[in-house]
N, C-alpha and C positions, 0 to 999 in steps of 0.2 A: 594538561597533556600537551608536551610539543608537537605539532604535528609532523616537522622533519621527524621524527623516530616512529613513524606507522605507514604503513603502506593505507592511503585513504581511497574506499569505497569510491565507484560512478554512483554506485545505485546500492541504495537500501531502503529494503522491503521491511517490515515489522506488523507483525501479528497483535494486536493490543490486546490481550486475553487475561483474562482475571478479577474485570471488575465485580461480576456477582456475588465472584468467592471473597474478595476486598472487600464488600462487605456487609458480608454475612458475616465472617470473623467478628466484624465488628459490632453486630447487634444494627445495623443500618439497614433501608432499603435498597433493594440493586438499581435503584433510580440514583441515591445517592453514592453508589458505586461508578455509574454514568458520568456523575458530575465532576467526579476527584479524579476519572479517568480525562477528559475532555479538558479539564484544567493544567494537566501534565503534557498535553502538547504542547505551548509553548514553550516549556525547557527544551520539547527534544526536537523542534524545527529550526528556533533559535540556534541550540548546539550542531546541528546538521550544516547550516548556513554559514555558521560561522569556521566550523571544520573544511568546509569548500565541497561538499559531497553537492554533487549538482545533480540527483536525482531520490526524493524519498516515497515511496509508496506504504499506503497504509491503510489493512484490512478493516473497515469502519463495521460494514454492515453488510451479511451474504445473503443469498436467495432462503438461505434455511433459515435466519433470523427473524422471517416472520410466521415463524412456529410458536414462536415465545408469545406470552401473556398479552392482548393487545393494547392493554395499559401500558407495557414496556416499550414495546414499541413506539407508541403514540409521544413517550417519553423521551424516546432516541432522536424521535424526528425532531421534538421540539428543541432539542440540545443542538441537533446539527442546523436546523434553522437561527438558532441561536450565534452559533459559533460564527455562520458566513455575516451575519449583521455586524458581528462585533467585530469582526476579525478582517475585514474588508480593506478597511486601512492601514492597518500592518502588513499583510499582503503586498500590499501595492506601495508602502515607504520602504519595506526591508527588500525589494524586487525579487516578490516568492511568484510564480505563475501555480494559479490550482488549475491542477488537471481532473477528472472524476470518469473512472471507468467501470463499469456496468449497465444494468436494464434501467437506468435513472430515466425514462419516461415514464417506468410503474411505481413511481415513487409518488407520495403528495403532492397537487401540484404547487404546492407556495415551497416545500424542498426544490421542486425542481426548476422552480422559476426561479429560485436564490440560488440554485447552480450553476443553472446558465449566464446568469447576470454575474455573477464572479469572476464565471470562467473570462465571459468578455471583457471584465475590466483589468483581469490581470493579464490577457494575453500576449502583452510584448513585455509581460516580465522575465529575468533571464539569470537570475543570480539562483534561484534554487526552484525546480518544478516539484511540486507537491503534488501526488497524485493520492486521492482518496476512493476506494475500490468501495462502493456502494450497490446495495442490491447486486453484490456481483457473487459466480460462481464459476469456477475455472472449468469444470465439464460444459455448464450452459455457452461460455465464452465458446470454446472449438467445435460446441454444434452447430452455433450459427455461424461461426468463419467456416465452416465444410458446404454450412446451405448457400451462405453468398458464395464459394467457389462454385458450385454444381451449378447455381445458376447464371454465371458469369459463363461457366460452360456452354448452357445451352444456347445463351444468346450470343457465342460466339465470340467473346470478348478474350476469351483465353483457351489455350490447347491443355490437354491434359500432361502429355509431355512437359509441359513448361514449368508444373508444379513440384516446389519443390521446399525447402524448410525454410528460405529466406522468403519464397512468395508467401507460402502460407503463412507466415510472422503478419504480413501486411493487412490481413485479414481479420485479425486480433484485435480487442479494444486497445493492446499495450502498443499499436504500431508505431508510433513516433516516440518510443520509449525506449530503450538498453534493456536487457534482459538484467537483472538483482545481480549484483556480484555477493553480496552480504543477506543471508531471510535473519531476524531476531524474530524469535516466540517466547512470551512472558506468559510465566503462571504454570511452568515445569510442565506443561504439554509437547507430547512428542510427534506431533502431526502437519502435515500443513494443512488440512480442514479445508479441502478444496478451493486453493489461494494461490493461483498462478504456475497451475500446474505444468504447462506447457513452456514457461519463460525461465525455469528453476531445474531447470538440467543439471546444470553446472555451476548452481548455484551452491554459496558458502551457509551451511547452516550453525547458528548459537541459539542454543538455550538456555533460559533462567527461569528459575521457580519464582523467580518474584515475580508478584501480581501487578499488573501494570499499573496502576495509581504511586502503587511505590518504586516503579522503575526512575531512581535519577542518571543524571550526566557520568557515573563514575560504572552505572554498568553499562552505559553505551558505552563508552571507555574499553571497559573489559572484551568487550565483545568487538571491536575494532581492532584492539589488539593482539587479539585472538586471529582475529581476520590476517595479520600481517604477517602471524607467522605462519599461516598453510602454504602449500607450495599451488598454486590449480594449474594441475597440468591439460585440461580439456581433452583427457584420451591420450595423447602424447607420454612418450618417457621421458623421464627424466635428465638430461644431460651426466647430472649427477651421480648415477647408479649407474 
């Protein structure tokens, strides 16, 4: 795909949904739906990178996900412990910066010691920020930016007046982030599954029923493409009409 003929994303969001049903299809375990999922990022951060989108965010693991079986769990963690060991130096030669947003202190602590230690060694990377949404849930995210406001109230640090949708932003784990210009959701789910709910206003949504293990480079394609043709008027008219 050239990319003079597409209008290219700041930011894209992506829901990776579908491994369990990937494979179940297949007579597999959802562990090994985990694994075919988790190997299919490198195409699609690689392809991001190379595209010039200098922001990708990526729903990994939410606060409801440890509802699930806690073998699977135990599974997920051992994948994402996995990924930051391996993946540490490509990171830091392809200049990705990892960001990770959610309650990542209630995570295991050898996860969250491999997050922290990542986040420091990539942080003056600057060619593409990777942000992985961990332990995260978008209603848990604006309760506690509402309790850090209220208590920023009481001690005086801020007027109520003063509040308003660019302070409240600041309050958010996404603050040093753009809000999604692009959501993609794989696996023909029609939801955002409490995934940034406050930052997706305005955001552009695509979906595909394919299952993320089988999502390649030609439907992020499709779905860019897609992207180039809406108009987003943010509220505003159209000049055109």
């Amino acid at each position: 795909m050239d990319n003079r003929d597409i209008n290219i994303p700041n930011h894209v969001a992506i829901i990776l949904d579908g491994n369990g049903r990937w494979a179940k299809n297949r007579g597999f375990s959802r562990t090994e739906g985990h694994k075919e999922g988790v190997k299919n990022l490198e195409m699609l951060i690689d392809e991001c990178r190379c595209l010039d989108i200098k922001y990708l965010t990526l729903y990994v693991f939410s606060t409801e996900n440890w509802k699930r079986p806690a073998f699977e769990v135990n599974n997920l963690m051992s994948l994402l412990n996995k990924y930051l060991i391996e993946k540490i130096e490509v990171l830091t030669k392809e200049n990705i910066k990892l960001n990770v947003i959610g309650e990542i202190e209630k995570l295991p602590s050898k996860t969250f010691k491999l997050i922290k230690d990542t986040i420091e060694k990539t942080k003056n990377n600057s060619k593409l920020v990777l942000t992985l949404a961990i332990n995260y849930g978008a209603r848990n995210e604006i309760i506690n930016g509402i309790k850090k406001i209220a208590k920023d109230i009481l001690d005086e640090k801020i007027k109520i007046d003063y509040i308003n949708e660019s302070v409240f932003s600041k309050y958010l784990y996404t603050q040093d982030i753009p809000d999604p210009d692009l959501l993609i959701r794989t696996s023909g789910e029609y939801r955002l599954s409490n995934f940034l709910l406050w930052q997706c206003a305005y955001t552009e949504f695509w979906f595909t029923d394919v299952f993320w293990p089988d999502f390649r480079k030609e439907h992020l394609y499709d779905a860019l493409e897609n992207f180039s043709k809406r108009k987003r008027r943010f509220g505003k008219v159209d000049n055109e009409n």
